[in-house]
C-alpha positions, 0 to 999 in steps of 0.5 A, a space after each residue: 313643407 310637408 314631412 312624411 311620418 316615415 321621415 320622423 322614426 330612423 330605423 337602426 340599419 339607417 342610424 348606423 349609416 348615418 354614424 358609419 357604425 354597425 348596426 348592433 352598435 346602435 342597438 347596443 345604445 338603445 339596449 343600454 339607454 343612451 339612445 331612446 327607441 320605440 319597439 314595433 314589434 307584434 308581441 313583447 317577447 319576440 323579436 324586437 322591431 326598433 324605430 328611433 324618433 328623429 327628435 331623440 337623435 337628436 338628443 342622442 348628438 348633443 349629449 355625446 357633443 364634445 364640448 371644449 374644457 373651461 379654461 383654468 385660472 393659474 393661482 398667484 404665489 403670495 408675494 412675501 418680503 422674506 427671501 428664502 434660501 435653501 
């Protein structure tokens, strides 16, 4: 099975799809470095053109996975032959 090179790289309109966000919330990752991309643009300073690698969504999903809390051990009282009264 072959994969197109267009298949490896989402754009952030279809990662919002995917997401069922906006798009500027996806851009907001990548300006804030949660989601790696790789900007096309013609020059630097213009507008960006911002292509994701599917291999970093990836990334992106299992760092945001919600993993289950370890389960906490309950401390034993010490047993004491002395009763208490208060």
């Amino acid at each position: 099975m072959s994969v197109a090179a267009s298949d490896l790289f989402l754009t952030p309109p279809q990662v919002a799809k995917r997401y069922g966000v906006s798009e500027e919330k996806v851009i907001g990752w990548v300006r804030r470095g949660e989601l790696r991309a790789i900007n096309l643009a013609a020059r630097r300073t213009g507008r960006p053109r911002w292509k994701i690698a599917y291999a970093d969504l990836v990334a992106f999903e299992s760092a945001r996975a919600a993993v289950p809390a370890p389960p906490t051990t309950r401390r034993r009282r010490k047993s004491s032959d002395v009763t208490e009264y208060f």
